[in-house]
C-alpha positions in Angstrom: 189.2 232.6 130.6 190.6 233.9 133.8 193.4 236.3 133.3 196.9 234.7 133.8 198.5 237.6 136.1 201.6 235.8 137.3 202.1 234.9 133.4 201.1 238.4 132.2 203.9 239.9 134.6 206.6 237.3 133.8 208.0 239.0 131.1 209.2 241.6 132.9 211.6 239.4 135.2 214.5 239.4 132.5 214.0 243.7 132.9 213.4 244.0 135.9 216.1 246.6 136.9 215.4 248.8 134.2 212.0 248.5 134.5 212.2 249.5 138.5 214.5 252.3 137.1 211.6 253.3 134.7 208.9 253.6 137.5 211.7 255.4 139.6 211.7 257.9 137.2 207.9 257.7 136.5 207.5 258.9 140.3 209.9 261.2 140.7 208.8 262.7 137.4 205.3 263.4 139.0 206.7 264.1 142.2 208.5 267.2 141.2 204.9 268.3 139.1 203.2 268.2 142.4 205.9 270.8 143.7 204.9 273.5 141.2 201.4 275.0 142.4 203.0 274.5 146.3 205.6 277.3 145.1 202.8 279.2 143.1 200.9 279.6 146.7 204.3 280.3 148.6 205.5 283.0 146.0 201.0 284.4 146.4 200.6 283.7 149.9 203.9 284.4 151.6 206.2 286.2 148.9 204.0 288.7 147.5 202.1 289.8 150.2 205.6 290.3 152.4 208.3 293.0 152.3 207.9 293.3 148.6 211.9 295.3 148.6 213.1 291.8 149.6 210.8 290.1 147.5 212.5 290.3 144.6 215.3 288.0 145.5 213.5 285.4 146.8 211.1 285.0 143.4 214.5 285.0 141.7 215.5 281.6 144.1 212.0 280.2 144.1 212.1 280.7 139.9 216.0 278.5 140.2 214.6 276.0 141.8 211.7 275.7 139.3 214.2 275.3 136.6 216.1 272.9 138.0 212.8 270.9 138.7 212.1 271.3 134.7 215.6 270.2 134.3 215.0 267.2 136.4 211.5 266.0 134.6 212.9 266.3 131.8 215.5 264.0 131.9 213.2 261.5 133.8 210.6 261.8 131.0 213.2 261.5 128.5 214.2 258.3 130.5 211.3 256.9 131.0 210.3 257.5 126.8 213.3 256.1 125.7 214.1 253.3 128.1 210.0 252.6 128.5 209.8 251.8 124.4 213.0 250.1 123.9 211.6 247.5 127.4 208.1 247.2 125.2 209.9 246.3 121.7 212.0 243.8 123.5 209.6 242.1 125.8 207.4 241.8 122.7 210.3 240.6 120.4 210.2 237.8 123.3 206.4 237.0 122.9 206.7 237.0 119.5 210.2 234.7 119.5 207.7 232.3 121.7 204.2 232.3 120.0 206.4 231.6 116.7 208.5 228.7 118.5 205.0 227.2 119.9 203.4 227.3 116.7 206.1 225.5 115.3 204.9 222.8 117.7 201.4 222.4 117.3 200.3 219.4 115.2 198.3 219.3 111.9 195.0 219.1 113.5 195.3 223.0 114.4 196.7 224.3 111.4 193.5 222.4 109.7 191.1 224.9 111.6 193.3 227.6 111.7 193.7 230.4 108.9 197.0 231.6 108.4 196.1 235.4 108.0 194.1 235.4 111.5 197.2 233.5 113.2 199.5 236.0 111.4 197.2 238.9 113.1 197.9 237.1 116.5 201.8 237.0 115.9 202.5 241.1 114.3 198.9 243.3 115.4 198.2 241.9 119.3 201.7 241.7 120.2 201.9 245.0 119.2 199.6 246.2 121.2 200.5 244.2 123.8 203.9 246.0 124.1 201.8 249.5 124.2 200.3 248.0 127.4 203.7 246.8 128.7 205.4 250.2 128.1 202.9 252.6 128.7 200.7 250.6 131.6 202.9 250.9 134.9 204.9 253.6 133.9 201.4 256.3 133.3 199.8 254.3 136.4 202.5 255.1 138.7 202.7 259.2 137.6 199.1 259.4 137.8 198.7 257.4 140.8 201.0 259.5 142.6 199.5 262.9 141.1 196.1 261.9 142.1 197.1 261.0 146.1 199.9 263.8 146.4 197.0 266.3 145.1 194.5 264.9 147.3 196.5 264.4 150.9 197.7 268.5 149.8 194.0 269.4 149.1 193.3 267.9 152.0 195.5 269.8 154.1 194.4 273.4 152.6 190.7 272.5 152.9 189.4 269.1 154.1 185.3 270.5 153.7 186.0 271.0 150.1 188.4 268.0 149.1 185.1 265.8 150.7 182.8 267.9 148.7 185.2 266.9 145.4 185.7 263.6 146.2 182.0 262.6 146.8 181.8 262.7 143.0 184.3 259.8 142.1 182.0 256.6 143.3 179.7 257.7 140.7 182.3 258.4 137.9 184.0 255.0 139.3 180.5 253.0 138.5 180.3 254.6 135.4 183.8 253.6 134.7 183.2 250.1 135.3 180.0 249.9 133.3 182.1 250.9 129.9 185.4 249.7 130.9 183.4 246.5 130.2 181.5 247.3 127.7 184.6 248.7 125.6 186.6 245.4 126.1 184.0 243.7 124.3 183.9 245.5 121.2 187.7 245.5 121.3 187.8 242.0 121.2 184.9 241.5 118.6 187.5 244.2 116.2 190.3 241.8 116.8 188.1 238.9 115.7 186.8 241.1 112.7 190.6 242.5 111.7 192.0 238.9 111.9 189.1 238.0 109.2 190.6 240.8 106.7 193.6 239.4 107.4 192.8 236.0 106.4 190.7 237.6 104.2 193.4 239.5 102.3 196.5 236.4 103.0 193.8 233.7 100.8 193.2 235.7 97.8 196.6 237.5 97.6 198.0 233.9 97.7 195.6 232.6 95.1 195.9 235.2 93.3 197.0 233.6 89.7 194.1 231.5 90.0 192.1 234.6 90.8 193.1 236.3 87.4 192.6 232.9 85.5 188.6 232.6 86.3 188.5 236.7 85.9 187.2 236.6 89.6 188.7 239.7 90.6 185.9 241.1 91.4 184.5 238.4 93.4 187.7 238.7 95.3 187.1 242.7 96.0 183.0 241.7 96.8 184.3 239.5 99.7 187.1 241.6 101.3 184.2 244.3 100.9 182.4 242.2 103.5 185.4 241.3 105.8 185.9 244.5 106.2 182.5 246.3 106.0 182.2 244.1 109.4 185.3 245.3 110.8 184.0 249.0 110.1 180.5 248.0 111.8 182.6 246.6 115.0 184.9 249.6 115.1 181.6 252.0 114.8 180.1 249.7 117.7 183.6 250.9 119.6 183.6 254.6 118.9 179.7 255.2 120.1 181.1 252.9 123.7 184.1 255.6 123.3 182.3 258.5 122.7 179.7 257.9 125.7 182.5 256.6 128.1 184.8 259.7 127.5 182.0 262.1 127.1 180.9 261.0 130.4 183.7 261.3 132.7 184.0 264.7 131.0 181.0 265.6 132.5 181.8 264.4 135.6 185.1 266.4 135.8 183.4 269.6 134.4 181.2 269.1 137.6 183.9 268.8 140.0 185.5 272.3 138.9 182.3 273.8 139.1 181.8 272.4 142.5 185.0 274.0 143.6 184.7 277.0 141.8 181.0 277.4 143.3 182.2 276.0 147.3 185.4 278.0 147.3 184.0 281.4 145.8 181.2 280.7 149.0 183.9 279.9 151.5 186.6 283.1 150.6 183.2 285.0 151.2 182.8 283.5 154.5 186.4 284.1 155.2 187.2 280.1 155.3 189.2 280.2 152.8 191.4 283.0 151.0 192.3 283.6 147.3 195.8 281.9 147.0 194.5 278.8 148.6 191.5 278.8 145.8 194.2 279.5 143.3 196.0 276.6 144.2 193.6 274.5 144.8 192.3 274.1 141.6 196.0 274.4 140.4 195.9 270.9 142.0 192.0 270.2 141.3 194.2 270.1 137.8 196.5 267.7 138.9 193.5 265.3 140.1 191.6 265.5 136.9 194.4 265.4 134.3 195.1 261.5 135.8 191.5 260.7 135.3 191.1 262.3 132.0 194.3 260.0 131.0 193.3 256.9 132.7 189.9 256.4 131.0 191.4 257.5 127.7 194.0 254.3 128.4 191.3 252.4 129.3 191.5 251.6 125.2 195.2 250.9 125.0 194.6 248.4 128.3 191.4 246.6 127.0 193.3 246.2 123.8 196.9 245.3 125.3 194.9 242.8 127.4 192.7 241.7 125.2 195.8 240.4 123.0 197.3 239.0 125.7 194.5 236.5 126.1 194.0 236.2 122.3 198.0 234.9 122.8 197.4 233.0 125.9 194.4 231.0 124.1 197.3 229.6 121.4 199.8 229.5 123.8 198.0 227.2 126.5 197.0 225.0 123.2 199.2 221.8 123.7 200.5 220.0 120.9 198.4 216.8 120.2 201.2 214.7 119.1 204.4 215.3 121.2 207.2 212.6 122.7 207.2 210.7 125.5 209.8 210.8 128.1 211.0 207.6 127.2 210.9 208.0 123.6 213.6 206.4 121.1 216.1 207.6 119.3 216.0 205.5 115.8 219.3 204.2 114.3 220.5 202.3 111.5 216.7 202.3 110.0 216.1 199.5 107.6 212.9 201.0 106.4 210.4 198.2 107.8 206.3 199.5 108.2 203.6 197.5 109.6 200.4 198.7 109.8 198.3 196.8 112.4 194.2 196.6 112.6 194.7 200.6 112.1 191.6 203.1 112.1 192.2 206.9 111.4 189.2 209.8 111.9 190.2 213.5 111.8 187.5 214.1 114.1 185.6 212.3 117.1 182.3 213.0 115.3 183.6 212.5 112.2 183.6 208.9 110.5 186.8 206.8 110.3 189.1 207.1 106.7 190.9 204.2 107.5 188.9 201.1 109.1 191.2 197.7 110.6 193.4 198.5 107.9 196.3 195.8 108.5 199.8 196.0 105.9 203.7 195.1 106.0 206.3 196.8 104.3 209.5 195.0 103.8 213.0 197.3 104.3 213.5 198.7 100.8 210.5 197.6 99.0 209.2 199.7 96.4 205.2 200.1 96.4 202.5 201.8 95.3 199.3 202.9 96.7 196.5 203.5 94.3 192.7 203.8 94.7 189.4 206.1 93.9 190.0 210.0 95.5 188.9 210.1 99.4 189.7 206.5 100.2 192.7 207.6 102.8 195.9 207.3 100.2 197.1 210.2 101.7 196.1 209.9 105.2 197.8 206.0 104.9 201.0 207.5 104.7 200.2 210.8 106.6 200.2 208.4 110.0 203.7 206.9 109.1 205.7 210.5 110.0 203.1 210.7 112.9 201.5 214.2 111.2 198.2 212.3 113.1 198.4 209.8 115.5 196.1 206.4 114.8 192.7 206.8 116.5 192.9 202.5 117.0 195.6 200.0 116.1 199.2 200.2 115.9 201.5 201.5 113.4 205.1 200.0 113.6 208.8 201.4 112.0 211.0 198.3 112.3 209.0 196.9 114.9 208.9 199.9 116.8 205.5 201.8 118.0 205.7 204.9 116.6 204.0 206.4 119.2 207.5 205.4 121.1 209.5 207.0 119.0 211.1 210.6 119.0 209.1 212.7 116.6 212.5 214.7 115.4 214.2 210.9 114.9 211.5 209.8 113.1 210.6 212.6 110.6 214.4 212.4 109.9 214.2 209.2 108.2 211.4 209.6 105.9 211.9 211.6 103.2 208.3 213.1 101.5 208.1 214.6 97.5 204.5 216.0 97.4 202.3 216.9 94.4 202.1 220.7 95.8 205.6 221.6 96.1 206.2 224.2 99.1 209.5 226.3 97.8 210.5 229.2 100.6 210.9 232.9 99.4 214.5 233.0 98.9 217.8 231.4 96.4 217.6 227.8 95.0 220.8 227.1 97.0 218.9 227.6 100.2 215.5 225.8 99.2 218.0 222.6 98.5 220.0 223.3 101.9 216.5 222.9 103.5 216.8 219.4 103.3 220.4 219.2 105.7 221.2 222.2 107.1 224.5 221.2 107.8 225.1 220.1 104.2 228.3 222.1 102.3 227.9 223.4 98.9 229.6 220.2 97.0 226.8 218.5 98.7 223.8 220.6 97.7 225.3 220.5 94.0 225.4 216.4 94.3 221.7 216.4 95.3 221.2 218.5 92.6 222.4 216.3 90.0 220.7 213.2 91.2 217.6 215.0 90.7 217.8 216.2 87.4 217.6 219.6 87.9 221.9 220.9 87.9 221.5 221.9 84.7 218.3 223.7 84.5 219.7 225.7 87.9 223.0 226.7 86.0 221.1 228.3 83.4 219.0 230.5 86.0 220.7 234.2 86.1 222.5 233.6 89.2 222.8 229.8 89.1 222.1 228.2 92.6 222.1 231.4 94.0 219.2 232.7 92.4 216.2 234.2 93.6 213.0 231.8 93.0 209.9 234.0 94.7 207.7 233.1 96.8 206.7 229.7 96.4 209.0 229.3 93.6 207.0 231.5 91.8 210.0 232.1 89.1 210.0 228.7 88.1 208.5 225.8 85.8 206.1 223.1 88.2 208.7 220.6 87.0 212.0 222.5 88.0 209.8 222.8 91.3 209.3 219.5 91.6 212.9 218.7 91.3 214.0 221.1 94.0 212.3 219.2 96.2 213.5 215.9 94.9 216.9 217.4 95.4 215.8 218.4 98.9 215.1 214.8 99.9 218.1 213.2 98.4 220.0 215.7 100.5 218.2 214.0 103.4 219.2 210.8 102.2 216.2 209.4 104.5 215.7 205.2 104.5 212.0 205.5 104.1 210.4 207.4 101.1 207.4 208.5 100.0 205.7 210.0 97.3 202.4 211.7 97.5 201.3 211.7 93.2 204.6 213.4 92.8 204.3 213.8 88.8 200.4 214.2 88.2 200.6 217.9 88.2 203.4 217.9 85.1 203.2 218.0 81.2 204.9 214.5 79.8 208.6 215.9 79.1 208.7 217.3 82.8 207.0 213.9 84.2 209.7 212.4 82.0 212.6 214.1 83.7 210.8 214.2 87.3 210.3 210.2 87.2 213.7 209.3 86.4 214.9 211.4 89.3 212.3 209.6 91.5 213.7 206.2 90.2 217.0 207.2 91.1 216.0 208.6 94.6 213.9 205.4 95.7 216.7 202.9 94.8 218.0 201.3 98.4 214.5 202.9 100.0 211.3 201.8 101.5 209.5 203.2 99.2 205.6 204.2 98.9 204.2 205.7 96.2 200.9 207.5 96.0 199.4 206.7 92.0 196.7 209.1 90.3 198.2 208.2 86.9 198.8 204.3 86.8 201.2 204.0 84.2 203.8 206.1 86.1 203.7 202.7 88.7 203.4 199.3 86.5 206.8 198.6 87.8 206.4 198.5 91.6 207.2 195.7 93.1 203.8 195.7 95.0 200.2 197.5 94.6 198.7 198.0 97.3 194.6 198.8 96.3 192.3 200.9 98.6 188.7 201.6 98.2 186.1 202.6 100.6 186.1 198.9 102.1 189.7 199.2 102.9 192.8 197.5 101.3 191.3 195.1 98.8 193.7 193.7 96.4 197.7 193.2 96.8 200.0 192.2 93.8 201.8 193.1 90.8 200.7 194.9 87.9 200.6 191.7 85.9 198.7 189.8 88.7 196.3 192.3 89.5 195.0 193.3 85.5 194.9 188.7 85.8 192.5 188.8 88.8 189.9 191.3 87.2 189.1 192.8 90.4 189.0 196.7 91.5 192.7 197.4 89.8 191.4 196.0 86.4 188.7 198.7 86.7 190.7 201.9 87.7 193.1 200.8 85.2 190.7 199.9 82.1 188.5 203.2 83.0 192.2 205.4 82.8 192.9 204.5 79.6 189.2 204.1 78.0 190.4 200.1 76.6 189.3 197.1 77.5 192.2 195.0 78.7 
């Protein structure tokens, strides 16, 4: 992937100013340390070997104006710590603020790949890093830029012969530079990869982790975050030995450069080319050349890794969402509820085989009907298509005679109302898992919802009633007091179109009990479609609707369907173990 520059440097326009004032700072910082060894061979060459009576006065002013220089780089480097930080944590609070927002926007079809602990390393670790890079990048590149070419152009001017002898050193430490620069940007990027795997690692299990402890498959658990993370330790190893020759090397290189000046400017003061206070100084600023070098290559880590992230955000931020609106989408009102399926086929993949094959149905506004079939006949994906979570691969799906492919995704999803069989509570009170349903919605209104749904009075037992804290996931309460939290949610919604993906087949009988009659009283006045695992939960739909692997193959009542002693007759005689 080429490296997006112009995006990479975007984030600085809304800091601009203080981030000019930073590298202002940065320069004049170094620009006052290149000043130091100049007074050093003043005070050697032209103070001390002067009138030394009048000496004394003139080390006194020379040692003033070194302490107001301290003073000044000290208040820039103060500046530029502070102000360089607080520019990193906010353009990365940006990032962040935008990976999150685009994630939100990405269809199904990515989150079905993805793992949520390696997209979770992609929105805290590189975005970290990245800030690093952002803070520390042009700030330490502009002091040791202008170190390096102030010491050089003053080298330079004391003795040109031995500045060339220094300097013929750095196209060999350059190539060597390159060599591991690249090298070390590919063992960065593998320990991203690898760390994102604990990650995912560590967010599975810890998430799974009652049904870890109920197959006593804790130590399976440790035996593969073992391996995650031995292979994380095998890419970081891979990255210290790259280190350790790259940093070793350019050691070398810079060990031979003072040697070569030590060895040249020993031969020239005995040639008289060159006296003592100019060797003094000169490596004074042979100092001020190697220090940026000596920094540089040890950023080289920080910048393979800040860049390295910034790609690893690019690659999810240049995804595009496969379902989106078009321009001239429409905004649905006054929905009577009416779905039409026509000649539809569904895959998940292009190589994949289709769930759903010329699969043609009408739903009537407010009809109440169930879908019921063998497991991996496309019950689920049937009604996934309706709230557009995957766009039909053939066909056309309708909502009151209107493509949905034509129809704003927000205006859509706000009509239909889903109760799942895996209930998704947020960390947080049972007031705000409720509100989830209509923001806008005012505490009488949440309590209504409530009510309808059975669950008022199980909440007002809780220790803090609807202000309680659940857990994550709703870990603090029963499946069924789950299950009507998120009945309650819906009925908040008060959406025309319903549906309800084997809602009860997870609960005990009491709880399905409780759970069903809230359902009945949420589907009344709804389009209703109900996804069956248990069939005597639907014997009173007004319609069933019966899928196999061939497709929709039988329509009708309960009654009508056990008469015709087709495919229903079966699921519903092998359920209950009688012959009817």
């Amino acid at each position: 992937m080429n490296f997006p520059v112009k995006k990479f440097f975007s984030y600085y326009k809304p800091y601009l100013r203080l981030f000019l004032s930073i590298l202002a700072c940065a320069f004049i910082v170094s620009s006052t340390n290149l000043v130091f060894p100049l007074l050093v061979r003043y005070i050697t060459k032209n103070v001390l070997e002067g009138d030394l009576s009048e000496a004394l006065n003139e080390v006194y002013w020379i040692g003033g104006l070194m302490l107001v220089l301290v003073v000044i780089q000290n208040i820039g480097n103060f500046f530029v710590d502070y102000k360089g930080h607080e520019i990193g944590a906010r353009m990365e609070n940006d990032m962040r603020s935008e990976l999150f927002s685009h994630m939100q926007k990405l269809s199904f079809s990515f989150y079905d790949k993805e793992k949520t602990g390696q997209l979770m390393s992609r929105v805290t670790n590189d975005l970290l890093l990245i800030s690093e890079l952002y803070h520390h990048g042009p700030e330490d590149y502009v002091k040791y830029f202008v170190r390096f070419i102030g010491a050089f152009f003053i080298l330079f001017y004391i003795n040109a012969q031995l500045t060339i002898a220094v300097f013929c050193f750095l196209p060999f430490l350059g190539s060597f530079a390159l060599y591991f620069n690249k090298v070390l940007n590919r063992t960065i990027r593998k320990n991203k990869e690898r760390i994102a795997d604990v990650n995912a690692q560590v967010e599975d299990s810890l998430s799974g982790i009652r049904v870890v402890k109920s197959f006593a498959n804790e130590q399976v658990e440790v035996e593969n975050f073992n391996r995650a993370n031995s292979r994380f330790l095998d890419s970081r190893k891979k990255t210290y030995k790259a280190e350790a020759y790259f940093y070793n090397g350019v050691e070398i290189f810079l060990q031979l450069i003072t040697i070569t000046v030590i060895i040249v400017g020993s031969a020239n003061i005995i040639n008289n080319s060159l006296d003592l206070a100019d060797l003094i100084t000169f490596l004074l600023y042979i100092g001020f050349m190697i220090e940026p070098i000596q920094k540089l290559t040890h950023m080289s880590t920080q910048f393979h890794e800040g860049i390295t992230g910034f790609q690893r955000f690019m690659e999810i931020m240049n995804l595009m969402p496969e379902i989106g609106n078009k321009q001239s989408a429409i905004t649905l009102s006054k929905v009577t509820g009416k779905i039409e399926f026509k000649q539809v086929s569904f895959r998940y993949e292009e190589y994949l085989e289709n769930v759903l094959v010329n699969t043609s149905l009408q739903i009537q506004p407010g009809e109440y009907i169930a879908v019921v079939g063998p497991s991996g006949v496309g019950k689920t994906t049937l009604c996934s298509l309706i709230p557009r979570f995957y766009d039909v691969t053939d066909g056309e799906l309708l909502v009151d005679g209107i493509n949905v492919r034509d129809i704003d995704l927000n205006s859509l999803r706000n009509n239909i109302g889903i109760v799942q069989q895996d209930v998704y509570l947020f960390t947080g009170t049972v007031y705000e898992n409720i509100r989830y349903g209509n923001q806008s919605a005012n505490e009488e209104e949440i309590i209504e919802a409530a009510k309808h749904a059975n669950a008022h009075d199980f909440i007002m037992k809780l220790p803090n009633g609807y202000h309680t804290e659940i857990g994550q996931r709703g870990v603090k309460l029963s499946g069924g007091q789950k299950q009507r939290l998120s009945i309650a949610r819906v009925f908040l919604k008060n959406p025309p179109i319903l549906i309800l993906d084997e809602a009860t087949s997870s609960l005990d009988n009491e709880s399905e009990s409780i759970v069903k009659e809230a359902l009945e009283i949420l589907a009344k006045g709804r389009t209703t479609i109900v996804i069956a695992h248990r069939l005597s939960t639907i014997r009173n739909a007004e319609r069933i609707i019966v899928i196999t692997g061939e497709g929709i193959v039988e329509q009708g009542n309960h009654n009508e369907l056990l008469k015709n002693g087709g495919a229903y007759r079966k699921l519903y005689s092998r359920q209950f173990e009688v012959q009817v």
